[in-house]
N, C-alpha and C positions, 0 to 999 in steps of 0.2 A: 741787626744794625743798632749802634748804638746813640740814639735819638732820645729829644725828650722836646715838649714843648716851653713856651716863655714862662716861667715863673712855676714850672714844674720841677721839682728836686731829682739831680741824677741818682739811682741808686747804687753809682759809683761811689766809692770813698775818696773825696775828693782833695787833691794838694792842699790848697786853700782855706782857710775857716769858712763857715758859712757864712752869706750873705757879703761877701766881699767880692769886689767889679775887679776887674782883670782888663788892662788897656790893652788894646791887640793891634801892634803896628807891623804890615806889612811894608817895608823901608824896600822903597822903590830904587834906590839909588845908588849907583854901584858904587861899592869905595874900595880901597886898599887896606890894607891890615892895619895899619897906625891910625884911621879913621874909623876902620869899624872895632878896633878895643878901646878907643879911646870914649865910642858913643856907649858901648858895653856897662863900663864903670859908670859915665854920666848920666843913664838912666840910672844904676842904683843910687848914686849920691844925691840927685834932684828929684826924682819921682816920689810923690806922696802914695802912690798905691802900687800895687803891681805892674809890671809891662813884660808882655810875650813880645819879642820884635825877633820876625823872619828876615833876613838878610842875605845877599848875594856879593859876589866880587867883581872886579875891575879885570883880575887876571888871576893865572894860578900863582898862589902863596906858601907859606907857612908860619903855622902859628907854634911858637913853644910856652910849655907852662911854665908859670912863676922858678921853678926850681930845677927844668933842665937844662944838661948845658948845651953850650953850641955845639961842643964835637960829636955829641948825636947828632946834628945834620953835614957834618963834613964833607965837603966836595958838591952839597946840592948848590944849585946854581940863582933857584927861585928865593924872591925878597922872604925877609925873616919879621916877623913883630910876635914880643915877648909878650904872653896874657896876664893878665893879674889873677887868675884862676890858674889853680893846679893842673894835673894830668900830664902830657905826653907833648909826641910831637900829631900834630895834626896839618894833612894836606888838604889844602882850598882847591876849590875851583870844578869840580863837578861834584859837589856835593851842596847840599841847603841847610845853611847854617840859621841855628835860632840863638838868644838869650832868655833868660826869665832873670827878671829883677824883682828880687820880696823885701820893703820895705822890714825891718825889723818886728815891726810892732806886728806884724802878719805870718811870725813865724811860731812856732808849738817849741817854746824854747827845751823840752826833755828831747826832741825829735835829735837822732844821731846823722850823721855826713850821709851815712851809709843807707838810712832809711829815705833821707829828703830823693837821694839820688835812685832807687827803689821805684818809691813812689810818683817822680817825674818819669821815668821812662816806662812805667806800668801805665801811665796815661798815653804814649807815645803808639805805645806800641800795640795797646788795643784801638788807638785810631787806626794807627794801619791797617789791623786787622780788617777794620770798618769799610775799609777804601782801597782795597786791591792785594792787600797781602795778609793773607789767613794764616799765613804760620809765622808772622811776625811774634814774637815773645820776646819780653823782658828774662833774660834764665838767670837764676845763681847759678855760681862758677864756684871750683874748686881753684880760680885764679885770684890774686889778692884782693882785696874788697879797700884797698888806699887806693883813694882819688885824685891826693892832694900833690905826689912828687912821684909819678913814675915816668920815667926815661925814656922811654921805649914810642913805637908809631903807632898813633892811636887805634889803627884798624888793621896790626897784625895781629891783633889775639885780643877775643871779649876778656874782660874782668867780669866781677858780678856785675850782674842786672844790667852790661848792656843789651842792646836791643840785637834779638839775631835771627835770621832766618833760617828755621828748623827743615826746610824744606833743602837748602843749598848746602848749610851750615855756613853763609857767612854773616860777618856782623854790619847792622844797617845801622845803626848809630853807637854814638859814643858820648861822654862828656865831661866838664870839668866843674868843679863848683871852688868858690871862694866863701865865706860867712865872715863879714868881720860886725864890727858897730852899729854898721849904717843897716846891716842886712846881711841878704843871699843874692849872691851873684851865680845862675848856672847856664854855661856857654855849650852848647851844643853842635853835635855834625852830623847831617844825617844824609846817608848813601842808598838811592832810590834808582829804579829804572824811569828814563824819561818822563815818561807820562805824570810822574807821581812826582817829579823834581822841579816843582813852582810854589812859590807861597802862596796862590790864591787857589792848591785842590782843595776841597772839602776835608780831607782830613786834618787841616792845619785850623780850620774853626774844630771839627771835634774835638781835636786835643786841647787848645784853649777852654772849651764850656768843661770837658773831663777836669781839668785844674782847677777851676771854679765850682765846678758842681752842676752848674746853672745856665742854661742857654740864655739869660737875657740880663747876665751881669757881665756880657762882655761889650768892649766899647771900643769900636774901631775908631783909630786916630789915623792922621795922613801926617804927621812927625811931630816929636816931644814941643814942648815950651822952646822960647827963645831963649832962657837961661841953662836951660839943659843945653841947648847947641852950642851956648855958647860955652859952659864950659866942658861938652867936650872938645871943639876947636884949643881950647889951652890944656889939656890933656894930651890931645896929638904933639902938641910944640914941645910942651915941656917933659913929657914924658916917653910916649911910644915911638914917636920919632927920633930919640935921644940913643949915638951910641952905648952908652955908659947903660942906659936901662937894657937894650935888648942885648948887650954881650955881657950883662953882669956875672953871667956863670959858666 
C-alpha cells in the first residue's frame, strides 16, 4: 500500500516540484460539457498553484479535442463540446472525469508532452493499484505516443502509457493535455467498476499526495475563487457554448 505520513516524503517520483500544495477539489456539481470545459481552462488561467478537480455530468455527452472534426461523431445523437486540449473523441457519463491545472512557473520546462503524460498516469494507476485494481498499469504501446490531434474514440485502442487493465486487457483511462503560456492543462477519463467510480474513494487522495509527493501539501477546497467562476461563466458564453467554436472542424 502506497502510504506515507504528514510531512513524510513519498518515495515516489513525484509530478510536482517538491514542496508544492496541490488544491484538490472534489466539484460536487453536475454540469454539462460547455460548463465543465469552460471551468477546465478557468482553473488554469486563474489558479496561482495547482488544481486536481474530479468532476461528474448532468447527462451522457461528448467531448472532442481541439483538432477533431465533427464527422468522427456523425449520426451520434448526444450534445457535443469542443475541448481546448488535444486527443480524440471521448464519451461522458459513466466514467469519472479529472483535470490537473499546472500553473507554468511549476512545470520542468525540458519535460516532453509524452513524459508529463507518463508520469500523470504512472501516479494514476499505481493509485489503482492501491485501491482494488492490482493489474492496473500505465504500458507503452507500440501505438502513437501524439496526444495532441488524434481522431479516433478515446477508449478504442490505449496509445502509450494509458492506463490499462492487464488482467481484462482493457483501457481504464485515457487523456488529453494542452501546454500553452499560462501552463498545463491535462483533462482526463477514467472507466472503473462501480464501487471505484466516485470522487471521494481513497484512491483519488492517493493519486493527488502521488502528484505532489506529500500527503500534507494537499488542500481540499469546496470550489475555485469568485473570479475563477466568474470567468468561467464567460468562457461558457463566449466560447464553448458557441457554434462556430465546437464545429470549427
Amino acid at each position: 500500500m502506497t502510504s506515507f505520513q504528514d510531512g513524510e516524503r513519498s518515495p515516489w517520483h513525484s509530478f510536482l516540484p517538491q514542496e508544492t500544495s496541490l488544491q484538490l477539489w472534489r466539484d460536487r456539481e453536475f454540469r454539462d460539457g460547455t460548463e465543465n470545459m469552460a471551468m477546465d481552462e478557468a482553473l488554469l488561467l486563474c489558479a496561482d498553484q495547482p488544481v486536481l478537480r474530479f468532476y461528474a455530468w448532468q447527462k451522457p455527452e461528448i467531448t472532442l479535442g481541439f483538432f477533431t472534426p465533427t464527422s468522427t461523431i456523425s449520426g451520434r445523437q448526444e450534445p457535443l463540446t469542443r475541448r481546448w486540449t488535444g486527443g480524440g473523441v471521448v464519451e461522458h457519463g459513466e466514467d469519472l472525469t479529472f483535470s490537473l491545472s499546472v500553473p507554468r512557473r511549476f512545470l520542468a520546462s525540458a519535460t516532453s508532452a509524452g513524459d508529463r503524460y507518463r508520469q500523470i498516469h504512472e501516479a494514476l494507476a499505481l493509485a489503482l493499484r492501491d485501491h482494488g485494481l492490482p493489474q492496473a498499469i500505465a504500458a507503452p504501446s507500440l501505438a502513437t505516443t501524439d496526444h495532441s490531434d488524434s481522431p479516433g474514440f478515446c477508449f478504442a485502442e490505449p496509445v502509450a502509457w494509458d492506463v490499462i487493465d492487464t488482467a481484462s486487457g482493457e483501457k481504464l483511462a485515457g487523456g488529453a493535455q494542452r501546454r500553452s503560456r499560462a501552463g498545463l492543462l491535462h483533462q482526463g477519463s477514467v472507466r472503473l467498476p462501480p464501487a471505484l467510480r466516485t470522487m471521494d474513494h481513497e484512491w483519488t487522495s492517493t493519486f493527488a499526495s502521488l502528484l505532489t509527493g506529500r500527503g500534507d501539501r494537499i488542500e481540499s477546497i469546496s470550489a475555485p475563487s469568485p473570479e475563477n467562476l466568474a470567468y468561467a461563466d464567460q468562457l461558457k458564453r463566449e466560447r464553448y457554448s458557441c457554434a462556430d467554436w465546437n464545429g470549427r472542424f
